[in-house]
PDB file of N, CA, C, O and CB in Angstrom:
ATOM      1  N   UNK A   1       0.846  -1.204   0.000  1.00  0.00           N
ATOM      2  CA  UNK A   1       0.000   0.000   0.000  1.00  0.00           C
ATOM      3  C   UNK A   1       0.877   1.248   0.000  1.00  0.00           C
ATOM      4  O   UNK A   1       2.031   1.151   0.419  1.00  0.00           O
ATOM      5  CB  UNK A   1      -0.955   0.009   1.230  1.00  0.00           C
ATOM      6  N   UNK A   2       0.374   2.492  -0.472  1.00  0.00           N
ATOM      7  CA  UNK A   2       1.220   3.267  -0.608  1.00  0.00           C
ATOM      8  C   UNK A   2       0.767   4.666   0.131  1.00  0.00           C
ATOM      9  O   UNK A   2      -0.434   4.934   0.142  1.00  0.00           O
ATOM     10  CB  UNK A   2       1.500   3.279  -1.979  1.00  0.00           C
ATOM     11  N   UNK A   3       1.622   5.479   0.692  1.00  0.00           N
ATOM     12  CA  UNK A   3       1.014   6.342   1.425  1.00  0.00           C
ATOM     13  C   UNK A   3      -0.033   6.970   0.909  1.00  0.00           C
ATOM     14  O   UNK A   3      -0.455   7.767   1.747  1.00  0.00           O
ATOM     15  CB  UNK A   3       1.763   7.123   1.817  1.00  0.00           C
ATOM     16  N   UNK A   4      -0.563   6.990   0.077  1.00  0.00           N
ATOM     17  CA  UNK A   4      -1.628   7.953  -0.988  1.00  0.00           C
ATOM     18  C   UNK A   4      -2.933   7.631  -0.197  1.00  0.00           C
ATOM     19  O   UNK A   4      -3.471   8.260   0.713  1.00  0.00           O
ATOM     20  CB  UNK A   4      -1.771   7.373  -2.952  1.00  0.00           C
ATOM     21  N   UNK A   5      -3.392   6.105  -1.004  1.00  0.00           N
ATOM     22  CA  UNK A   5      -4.374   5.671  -0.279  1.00  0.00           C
ATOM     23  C   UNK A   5      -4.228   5.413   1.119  1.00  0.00           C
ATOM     24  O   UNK A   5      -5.348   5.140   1.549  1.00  0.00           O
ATOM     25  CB  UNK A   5      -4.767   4.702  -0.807  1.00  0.00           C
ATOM     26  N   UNK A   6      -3.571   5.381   1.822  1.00  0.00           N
ATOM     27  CA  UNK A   6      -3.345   4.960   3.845  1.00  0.00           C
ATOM     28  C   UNK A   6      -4.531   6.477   3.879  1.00  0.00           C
ATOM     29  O   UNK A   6      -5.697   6.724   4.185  1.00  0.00           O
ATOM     30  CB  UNK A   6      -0.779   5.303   5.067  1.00  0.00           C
ATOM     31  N   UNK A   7      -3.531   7.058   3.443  1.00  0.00           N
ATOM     32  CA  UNK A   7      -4.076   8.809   4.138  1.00  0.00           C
ATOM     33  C   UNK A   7      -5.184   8.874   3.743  1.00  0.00           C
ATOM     34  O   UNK A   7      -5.989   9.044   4.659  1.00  0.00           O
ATOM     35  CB  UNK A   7      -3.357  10.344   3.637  1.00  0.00           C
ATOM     36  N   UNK A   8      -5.938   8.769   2.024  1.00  0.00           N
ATOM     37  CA  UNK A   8      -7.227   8.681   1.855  1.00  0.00           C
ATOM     38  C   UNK A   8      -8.133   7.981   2.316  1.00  0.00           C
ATOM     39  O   UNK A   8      -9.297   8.376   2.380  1.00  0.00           O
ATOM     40  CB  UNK A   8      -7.377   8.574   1.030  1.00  0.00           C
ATOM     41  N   UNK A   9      -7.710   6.738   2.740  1.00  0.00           N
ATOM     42  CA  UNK A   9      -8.950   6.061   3.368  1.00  0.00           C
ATOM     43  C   UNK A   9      -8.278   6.484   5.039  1.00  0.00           C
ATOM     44  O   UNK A   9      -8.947   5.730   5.746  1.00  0.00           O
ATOM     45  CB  UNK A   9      -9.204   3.994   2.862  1.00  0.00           C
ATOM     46  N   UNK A  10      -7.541   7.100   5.790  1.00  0.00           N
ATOM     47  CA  UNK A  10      -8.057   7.597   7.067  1.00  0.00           C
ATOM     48  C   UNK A  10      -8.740   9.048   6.702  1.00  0.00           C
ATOM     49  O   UNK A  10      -9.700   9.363   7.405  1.00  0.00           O
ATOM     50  CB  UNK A  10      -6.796   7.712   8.227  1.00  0.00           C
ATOM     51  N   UNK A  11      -8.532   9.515   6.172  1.00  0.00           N
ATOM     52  CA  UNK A  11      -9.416  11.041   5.691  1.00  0.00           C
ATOM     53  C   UNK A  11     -11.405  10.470   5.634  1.00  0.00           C
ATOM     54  O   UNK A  11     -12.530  10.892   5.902  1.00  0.00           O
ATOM     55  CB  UNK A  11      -8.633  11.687   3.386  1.00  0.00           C
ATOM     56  N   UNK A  12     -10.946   9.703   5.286  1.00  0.00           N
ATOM     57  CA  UNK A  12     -12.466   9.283   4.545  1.00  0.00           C
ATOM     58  C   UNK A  12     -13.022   8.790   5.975  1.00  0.00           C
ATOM     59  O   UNK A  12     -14.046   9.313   6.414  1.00  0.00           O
ATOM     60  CB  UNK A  12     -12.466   7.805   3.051  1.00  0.00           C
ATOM     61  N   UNK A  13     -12.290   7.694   6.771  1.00  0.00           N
ATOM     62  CA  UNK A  13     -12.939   7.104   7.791  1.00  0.00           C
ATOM     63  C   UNK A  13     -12.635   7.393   9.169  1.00  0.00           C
ATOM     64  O   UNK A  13     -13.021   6.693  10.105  1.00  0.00           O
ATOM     65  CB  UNK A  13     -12.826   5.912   7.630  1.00  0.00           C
ATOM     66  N   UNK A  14     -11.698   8.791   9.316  1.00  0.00           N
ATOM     67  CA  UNK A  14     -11.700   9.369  10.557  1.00  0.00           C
ATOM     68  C   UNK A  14     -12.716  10.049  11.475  1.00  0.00           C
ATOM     69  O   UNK A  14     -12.654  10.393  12.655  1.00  0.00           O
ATOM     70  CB  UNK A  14     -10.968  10.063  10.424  1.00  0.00           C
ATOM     71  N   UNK A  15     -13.613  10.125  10.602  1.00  0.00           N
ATOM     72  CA  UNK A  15     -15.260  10.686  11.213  1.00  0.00           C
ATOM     73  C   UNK A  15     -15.756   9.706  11.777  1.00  0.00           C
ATOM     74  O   UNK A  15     -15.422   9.679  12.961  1.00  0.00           O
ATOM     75  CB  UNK A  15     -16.461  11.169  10.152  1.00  0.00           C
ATOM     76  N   UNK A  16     -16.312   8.996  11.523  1.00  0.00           N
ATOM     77  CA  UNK A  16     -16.638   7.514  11.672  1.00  0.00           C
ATOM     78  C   UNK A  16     -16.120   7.273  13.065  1.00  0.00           C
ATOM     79  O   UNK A  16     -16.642   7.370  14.176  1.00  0.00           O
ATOM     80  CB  UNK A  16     -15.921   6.494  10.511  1.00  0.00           C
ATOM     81  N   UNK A  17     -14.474   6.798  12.485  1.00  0.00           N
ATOM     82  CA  UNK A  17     -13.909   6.288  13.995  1.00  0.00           C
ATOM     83  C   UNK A  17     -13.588   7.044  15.447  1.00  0.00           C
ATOM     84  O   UNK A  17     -13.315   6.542  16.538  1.00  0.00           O
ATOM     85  CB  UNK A  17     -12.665   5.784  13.723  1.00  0.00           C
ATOM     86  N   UNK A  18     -13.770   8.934  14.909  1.00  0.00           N
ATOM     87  CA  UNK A  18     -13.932   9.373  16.256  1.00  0.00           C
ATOM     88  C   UNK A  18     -15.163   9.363  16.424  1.00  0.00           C
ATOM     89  O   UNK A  18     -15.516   9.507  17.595  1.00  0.00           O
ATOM     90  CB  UNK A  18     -13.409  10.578  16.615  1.00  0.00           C
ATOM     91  N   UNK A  19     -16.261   9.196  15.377  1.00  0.00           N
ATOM     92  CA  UNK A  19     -17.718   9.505  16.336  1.00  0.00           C
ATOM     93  C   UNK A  19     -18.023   7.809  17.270  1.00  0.00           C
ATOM     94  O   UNK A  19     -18.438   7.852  18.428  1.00  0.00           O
ATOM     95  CB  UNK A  19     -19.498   9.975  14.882  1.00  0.00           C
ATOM     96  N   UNK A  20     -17.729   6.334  16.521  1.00  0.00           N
ATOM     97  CA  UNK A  20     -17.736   5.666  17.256  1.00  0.00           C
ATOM     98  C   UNK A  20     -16.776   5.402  18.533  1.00  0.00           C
ATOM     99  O   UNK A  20     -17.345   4.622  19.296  1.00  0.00           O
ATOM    100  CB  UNK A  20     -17.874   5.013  16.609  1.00  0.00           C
ATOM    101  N   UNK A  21     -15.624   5.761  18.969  1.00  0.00           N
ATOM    102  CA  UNK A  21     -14.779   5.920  20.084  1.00  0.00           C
ATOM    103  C   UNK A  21     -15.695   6.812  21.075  1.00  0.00           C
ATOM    104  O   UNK A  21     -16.088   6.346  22.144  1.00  0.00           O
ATOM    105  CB  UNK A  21     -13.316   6.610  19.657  1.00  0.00           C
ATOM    106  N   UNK A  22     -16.039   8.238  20.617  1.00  0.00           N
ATOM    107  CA  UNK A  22     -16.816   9.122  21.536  1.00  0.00           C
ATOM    108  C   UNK A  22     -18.162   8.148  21.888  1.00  0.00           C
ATOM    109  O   UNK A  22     -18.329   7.805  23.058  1.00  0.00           O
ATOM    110  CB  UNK A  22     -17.233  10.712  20.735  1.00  0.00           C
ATOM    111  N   UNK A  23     -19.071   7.735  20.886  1.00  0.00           N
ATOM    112  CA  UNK A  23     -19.914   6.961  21.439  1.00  0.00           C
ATOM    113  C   UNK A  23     -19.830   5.814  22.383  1.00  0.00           C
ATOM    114  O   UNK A  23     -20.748   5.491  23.137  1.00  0.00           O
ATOM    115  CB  UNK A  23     -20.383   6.651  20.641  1.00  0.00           C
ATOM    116  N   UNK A  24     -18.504   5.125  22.289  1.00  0.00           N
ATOM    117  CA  UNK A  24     -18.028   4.278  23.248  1.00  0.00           C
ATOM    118  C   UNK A  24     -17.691   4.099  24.365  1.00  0.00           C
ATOM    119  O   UNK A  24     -17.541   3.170  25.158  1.00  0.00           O
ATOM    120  CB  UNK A  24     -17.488   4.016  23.073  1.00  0.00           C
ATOM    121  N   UNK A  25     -17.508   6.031  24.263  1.00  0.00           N
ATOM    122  CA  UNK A  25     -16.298   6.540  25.830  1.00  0.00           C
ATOM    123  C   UNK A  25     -17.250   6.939  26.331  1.00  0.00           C
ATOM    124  O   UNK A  25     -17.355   6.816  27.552  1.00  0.00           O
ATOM    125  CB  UNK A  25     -14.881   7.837  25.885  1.00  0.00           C
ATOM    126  N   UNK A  26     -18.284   7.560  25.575  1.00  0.00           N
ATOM    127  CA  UNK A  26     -20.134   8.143  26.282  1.00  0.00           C
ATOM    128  C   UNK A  26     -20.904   6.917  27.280  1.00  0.00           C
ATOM    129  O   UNK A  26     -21.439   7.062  28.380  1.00  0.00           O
ATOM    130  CB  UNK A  26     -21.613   8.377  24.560  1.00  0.00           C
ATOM    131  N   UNK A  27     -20.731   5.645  26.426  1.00  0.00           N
ATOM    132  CA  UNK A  27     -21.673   4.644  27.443  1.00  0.00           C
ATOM    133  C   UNK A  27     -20.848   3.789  28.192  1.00  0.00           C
ATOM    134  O   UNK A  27     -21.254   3.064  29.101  1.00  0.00           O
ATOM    135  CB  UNK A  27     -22.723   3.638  26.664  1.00  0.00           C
ATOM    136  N   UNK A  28     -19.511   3.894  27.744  1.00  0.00           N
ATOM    137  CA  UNK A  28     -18.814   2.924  28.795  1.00  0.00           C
ATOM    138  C   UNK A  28     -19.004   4.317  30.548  1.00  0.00           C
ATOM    139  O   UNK A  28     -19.446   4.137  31.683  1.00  0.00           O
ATOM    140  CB  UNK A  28     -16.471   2.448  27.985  1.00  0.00           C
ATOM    141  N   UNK A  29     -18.568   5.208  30.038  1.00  0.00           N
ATOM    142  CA  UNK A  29     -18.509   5.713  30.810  1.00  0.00           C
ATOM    143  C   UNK A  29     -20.450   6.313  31.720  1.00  0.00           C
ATOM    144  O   UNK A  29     -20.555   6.942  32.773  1.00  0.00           O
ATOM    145  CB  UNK A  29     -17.423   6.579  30.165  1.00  0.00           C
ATOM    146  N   UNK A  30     -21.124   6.027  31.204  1.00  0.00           N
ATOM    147  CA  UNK A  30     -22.823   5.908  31.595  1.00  0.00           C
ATOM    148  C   UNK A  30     -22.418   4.999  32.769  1.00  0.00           C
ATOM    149  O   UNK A  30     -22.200   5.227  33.959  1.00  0.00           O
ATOM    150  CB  UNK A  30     -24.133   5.075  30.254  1.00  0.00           C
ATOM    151  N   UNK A  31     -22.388   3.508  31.752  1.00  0.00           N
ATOM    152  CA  UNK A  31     -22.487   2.269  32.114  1.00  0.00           C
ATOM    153  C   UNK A  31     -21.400   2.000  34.012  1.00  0.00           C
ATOM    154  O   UNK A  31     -21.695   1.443  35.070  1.00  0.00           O
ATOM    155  CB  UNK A  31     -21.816   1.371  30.493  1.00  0.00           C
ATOM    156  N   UNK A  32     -20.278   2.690  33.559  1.00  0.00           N
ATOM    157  CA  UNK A  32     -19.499   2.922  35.225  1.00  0.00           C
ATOM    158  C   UNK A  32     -20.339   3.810  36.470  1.00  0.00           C
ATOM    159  O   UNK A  32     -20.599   3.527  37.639  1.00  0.00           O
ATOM    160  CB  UNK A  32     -17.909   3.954  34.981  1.00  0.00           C
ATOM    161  N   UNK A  33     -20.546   4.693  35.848  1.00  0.00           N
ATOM    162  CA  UNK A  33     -21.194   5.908  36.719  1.00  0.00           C
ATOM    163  C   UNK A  33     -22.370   5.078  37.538  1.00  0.00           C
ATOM    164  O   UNK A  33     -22.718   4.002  37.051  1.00  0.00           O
ATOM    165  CB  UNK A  33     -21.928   7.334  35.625  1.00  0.00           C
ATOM    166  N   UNK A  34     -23.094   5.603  38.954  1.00  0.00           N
ATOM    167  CA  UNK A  34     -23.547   4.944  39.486  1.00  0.00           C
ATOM    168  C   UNK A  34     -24.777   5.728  39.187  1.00  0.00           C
ATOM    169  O   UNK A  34     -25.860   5.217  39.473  1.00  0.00           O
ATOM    170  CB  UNK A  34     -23.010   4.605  40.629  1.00  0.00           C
ATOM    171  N   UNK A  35     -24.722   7.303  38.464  1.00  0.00           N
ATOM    172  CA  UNK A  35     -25.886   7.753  38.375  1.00  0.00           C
ATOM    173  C   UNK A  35     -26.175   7.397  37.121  1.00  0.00           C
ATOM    174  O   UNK A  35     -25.642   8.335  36.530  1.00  0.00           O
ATOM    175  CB  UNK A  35     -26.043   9.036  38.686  1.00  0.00           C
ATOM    176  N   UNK A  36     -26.649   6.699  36.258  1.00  0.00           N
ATOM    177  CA  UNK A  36     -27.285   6.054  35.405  1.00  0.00           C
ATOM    178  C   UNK A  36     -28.103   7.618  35.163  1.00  0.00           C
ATOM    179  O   UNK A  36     -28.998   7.723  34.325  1.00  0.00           O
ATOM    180  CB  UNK A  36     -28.073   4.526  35.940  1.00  0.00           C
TER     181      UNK A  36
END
């Protein structure tokens, strides 16, 4: 693979993977909390 496409497909799918991480860090962190 060559740096061209690496960078285009993280450009393309860096939205994605911070909105699912934030969604992850949102309910893991719900899911700890005792105030639900």
């Amino acid at each position: 693979m060559d740096w061209g496409s690496i960078t285009y497909l993280l450009g393309v799918y860096w939205p994605y993977l911070a909105g699912a991480g934030l969604i992850g860090l949102v309910v893991g962190w719900r899911s700890f909390t005792p105030k639900a």
